[in-house]
BAVEX-755280 format. One line per 3 residues: number of its first residue (from 1); their letters; for each residue x, y, z of N, C-alpha, C. Coordinates in steps of 0.1 Angstrom, whole numbers, always signed. Example, Ala and Ser with C-alpha at 12.3 -4.5 7.8 and 13.67 -1.06 7.14 Angstrom:
BEGIN
1 = as = +132:-57:+78:+123:-45:+78:+132:-33:+78; +128:-22:+71:+137:-11:+71:+129:+0:+79 $
//
This chain:
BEGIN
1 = xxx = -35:-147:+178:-30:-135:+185:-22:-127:+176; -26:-114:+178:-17:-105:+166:-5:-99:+176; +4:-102:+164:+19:-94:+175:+32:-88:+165 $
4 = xxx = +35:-77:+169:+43:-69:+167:+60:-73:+168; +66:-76:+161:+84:-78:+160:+87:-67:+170; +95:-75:+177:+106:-62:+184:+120:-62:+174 $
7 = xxx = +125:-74:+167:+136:-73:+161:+132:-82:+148; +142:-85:+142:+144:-97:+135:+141:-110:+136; +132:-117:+131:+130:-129:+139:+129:-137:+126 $
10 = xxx = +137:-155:+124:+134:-164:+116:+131:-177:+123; +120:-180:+118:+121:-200:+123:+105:-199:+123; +100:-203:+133:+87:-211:+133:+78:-204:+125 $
13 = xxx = +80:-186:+133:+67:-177:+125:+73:-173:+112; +87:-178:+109:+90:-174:+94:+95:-162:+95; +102:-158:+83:+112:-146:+85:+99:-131:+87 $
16 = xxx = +105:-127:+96:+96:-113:+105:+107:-103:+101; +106:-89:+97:+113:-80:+99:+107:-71:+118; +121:-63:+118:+114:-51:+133:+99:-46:+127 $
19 = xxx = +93:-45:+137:+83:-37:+135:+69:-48:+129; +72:-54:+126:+62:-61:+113:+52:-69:+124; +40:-70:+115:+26:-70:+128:+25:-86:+122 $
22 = xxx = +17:-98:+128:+13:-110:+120:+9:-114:+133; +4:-130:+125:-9:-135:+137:+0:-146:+143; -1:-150:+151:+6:-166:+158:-7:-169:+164 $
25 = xxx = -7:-181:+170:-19:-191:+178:-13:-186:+193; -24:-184:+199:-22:-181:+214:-11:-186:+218; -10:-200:+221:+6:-204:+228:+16:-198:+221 $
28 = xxx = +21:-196:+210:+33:-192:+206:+32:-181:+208; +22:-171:+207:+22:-156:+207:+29:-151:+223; +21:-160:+235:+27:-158:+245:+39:-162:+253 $
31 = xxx = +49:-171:+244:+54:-175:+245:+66:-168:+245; +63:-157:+229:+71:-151:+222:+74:-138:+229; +58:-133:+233:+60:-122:+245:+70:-124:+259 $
34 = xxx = +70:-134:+258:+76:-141:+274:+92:-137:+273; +92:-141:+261:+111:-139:+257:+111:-130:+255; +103:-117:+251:+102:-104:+250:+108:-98:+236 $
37 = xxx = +100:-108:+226:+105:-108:+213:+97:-103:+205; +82:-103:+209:+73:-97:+207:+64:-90:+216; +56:-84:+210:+44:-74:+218:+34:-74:+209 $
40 = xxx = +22:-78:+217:+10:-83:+215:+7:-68:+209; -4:-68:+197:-14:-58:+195:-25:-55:+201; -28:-46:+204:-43:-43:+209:-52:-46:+198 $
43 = xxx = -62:-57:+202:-73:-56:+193:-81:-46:+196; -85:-42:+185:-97:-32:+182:-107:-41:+175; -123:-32:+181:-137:-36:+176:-133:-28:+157 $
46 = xxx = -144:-41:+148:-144:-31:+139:-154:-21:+138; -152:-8:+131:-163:+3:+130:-173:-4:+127; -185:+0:+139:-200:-9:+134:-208:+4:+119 $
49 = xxx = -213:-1:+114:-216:+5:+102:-221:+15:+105; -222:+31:+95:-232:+37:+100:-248:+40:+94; -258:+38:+104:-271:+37:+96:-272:+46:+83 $
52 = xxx = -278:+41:+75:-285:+47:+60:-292:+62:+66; -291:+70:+62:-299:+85:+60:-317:+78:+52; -324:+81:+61:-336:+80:+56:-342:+87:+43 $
55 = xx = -347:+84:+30:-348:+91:+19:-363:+96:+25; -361:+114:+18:-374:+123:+22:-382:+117:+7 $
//
């Protein structure tokens, strides 16, 4: 799960500044949201490629 610092955070996920984005494993992610220490990122799809231009 990717999540977003609300503040300063040190210990399990390691020193986090505000703001700073990183991954946790589902349980801790929601865990962390719960205590409202973090906020989950919206995952996004990646850009599917775009097709080749056919050569004349």
């Amino acid at each position: 799960m990717k999540v977003t610092a609300l503040g300063n955070l040190s210990g399990a996920t390691g020193d986090r500044e505000k703001g700073e984005e990183f991954t946790v494993d589902a349980k801790l992610g929601e865990e962390l949201v719960l205590r409202k220490l973090v906020v989950p990122v919206a995952e996004t799809a990646a850009p599917a490629e775009k097709p080749a231009k056919a050569k004349e």
